[in-house]
C-alpha positions as YAML, in Angstrom:
chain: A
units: angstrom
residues:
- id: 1
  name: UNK
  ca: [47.50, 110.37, 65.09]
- id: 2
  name: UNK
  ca: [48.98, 106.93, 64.40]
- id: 3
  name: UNK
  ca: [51.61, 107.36, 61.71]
- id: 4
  name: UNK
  ca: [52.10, 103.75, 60.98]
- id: 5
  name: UNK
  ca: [48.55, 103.68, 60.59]
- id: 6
  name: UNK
  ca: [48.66, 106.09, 57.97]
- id: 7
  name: UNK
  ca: [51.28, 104.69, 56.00]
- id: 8
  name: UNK
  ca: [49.30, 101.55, 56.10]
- id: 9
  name: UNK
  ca: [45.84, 102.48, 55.32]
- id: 10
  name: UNK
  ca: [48.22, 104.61, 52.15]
- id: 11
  name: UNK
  ca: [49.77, 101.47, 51.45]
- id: 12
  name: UNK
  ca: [46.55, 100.52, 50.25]
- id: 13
  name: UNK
  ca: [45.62, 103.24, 47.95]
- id: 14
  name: UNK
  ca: [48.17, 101.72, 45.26]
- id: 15
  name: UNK
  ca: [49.60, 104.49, 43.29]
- id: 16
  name: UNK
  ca: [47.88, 107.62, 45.09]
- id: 17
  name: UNK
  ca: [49.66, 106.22, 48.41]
- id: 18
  name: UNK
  ca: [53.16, 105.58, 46.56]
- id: 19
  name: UNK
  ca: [52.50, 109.47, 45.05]
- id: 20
  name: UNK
  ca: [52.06, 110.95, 48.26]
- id: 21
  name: UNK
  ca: [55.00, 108.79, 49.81]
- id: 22
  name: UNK
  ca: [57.07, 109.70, 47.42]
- id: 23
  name: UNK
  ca: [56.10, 113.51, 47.23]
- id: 24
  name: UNK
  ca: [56.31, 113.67, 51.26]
- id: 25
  name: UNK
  ca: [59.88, 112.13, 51.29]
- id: 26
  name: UNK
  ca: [60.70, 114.73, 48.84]
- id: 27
  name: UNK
  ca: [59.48, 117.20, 50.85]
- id: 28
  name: UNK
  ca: [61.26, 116.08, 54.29]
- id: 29
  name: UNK
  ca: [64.27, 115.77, 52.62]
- id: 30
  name: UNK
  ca: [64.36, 119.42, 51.20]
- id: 31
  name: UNK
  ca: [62.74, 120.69, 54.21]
- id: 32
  name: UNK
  ca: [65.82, 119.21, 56.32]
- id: 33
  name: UNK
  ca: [68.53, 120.18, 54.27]
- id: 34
  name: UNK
  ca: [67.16, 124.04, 54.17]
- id: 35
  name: UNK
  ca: [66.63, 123.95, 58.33]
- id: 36
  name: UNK
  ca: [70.40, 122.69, 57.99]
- id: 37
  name: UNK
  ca: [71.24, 125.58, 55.27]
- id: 38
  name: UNK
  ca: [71.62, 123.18, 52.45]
- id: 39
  name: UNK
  ca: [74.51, 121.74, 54.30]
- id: 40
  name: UNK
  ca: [76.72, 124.39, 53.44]
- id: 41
  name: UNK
  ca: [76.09, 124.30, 49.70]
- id: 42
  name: UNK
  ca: [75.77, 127.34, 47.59]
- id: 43
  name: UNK
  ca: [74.46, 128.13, 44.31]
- id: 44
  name: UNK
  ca: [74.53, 125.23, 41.62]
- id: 45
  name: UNK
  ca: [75.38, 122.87, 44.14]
- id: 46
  name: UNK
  ca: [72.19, 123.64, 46.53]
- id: 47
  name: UNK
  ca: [70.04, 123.13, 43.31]
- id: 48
  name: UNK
  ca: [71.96, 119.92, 42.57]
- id: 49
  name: UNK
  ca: [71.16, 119.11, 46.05]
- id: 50
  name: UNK
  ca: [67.28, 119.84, 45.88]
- id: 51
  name: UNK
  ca: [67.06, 117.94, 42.51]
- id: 52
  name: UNK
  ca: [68.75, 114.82, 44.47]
- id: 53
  name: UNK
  ca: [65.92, 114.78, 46.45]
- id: 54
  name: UNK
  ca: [63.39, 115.19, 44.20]
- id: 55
  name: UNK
  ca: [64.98, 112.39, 42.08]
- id: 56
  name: UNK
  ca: [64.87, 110.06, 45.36]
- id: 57
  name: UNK
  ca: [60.95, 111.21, 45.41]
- id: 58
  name: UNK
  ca: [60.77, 110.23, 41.73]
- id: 59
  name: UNK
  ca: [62.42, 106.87, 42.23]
- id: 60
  name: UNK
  ca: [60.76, 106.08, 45.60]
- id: 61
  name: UNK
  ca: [57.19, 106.41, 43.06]
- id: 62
  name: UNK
  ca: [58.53, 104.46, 39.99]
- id: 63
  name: UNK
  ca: [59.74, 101.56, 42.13]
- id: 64
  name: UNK
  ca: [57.19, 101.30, 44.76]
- id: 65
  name: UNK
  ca: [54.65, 101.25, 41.52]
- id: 66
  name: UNK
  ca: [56.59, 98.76, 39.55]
- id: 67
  name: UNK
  ca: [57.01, 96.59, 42.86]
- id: 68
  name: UNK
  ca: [53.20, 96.68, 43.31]
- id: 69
  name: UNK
  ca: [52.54, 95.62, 39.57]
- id: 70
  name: UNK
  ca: [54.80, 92.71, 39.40]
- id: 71
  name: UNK
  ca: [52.98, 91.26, 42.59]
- id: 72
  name: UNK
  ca: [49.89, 92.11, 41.39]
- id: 73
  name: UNK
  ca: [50.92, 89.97, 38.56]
- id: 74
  name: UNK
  ca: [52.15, 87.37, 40.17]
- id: 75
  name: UNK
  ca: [49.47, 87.17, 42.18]
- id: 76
  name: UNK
  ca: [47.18, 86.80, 38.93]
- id: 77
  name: UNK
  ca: [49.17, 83.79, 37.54]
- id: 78
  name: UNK
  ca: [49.14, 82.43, 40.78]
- id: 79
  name: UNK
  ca: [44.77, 82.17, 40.94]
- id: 80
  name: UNK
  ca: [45.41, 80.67, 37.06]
- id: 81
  name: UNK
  ca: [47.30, 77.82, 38.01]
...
């Protein structure tokens, strides 16, 4: 398996790619910090911790989308002119 490969042929797909690229960092991210035992964090901080992440995830989505639809837009003014 080729990974950059995969995250180019995602790259492609374009908001089912950013959703899985976004869901995926997520997931590493929370996966990492529990192998490391939330870095020493405990209670309200570990959930603040696991939210972080899942905010990145969110973000990561959001952007990656809007990025896409303001090229996709520019591209489209571009073919008008």
């Amino acid at each position: 398996m080729n990974a950059t490969k995969i995250c180019q042929d995602l790259s492609k797909i374009p908001i089912v790619g950013d959703f899985i690229l976004g869901v995926g960092l997520a997931t590493s991210l929370i996966a990492f910090s529990s192998a490391a035992n939330y870095f020493g964090l405990e209670g309200e901080s570990k959930q603040l911790l696991v939210n972080t992440f899942l905010l990145m995830g969110a973000c990561y989505f959001i952007g990656m989308t809007s990025y896409k639809t303001y090229l996709w837009i520019q591209k489209t003014r571009l073919k008008k002119d």
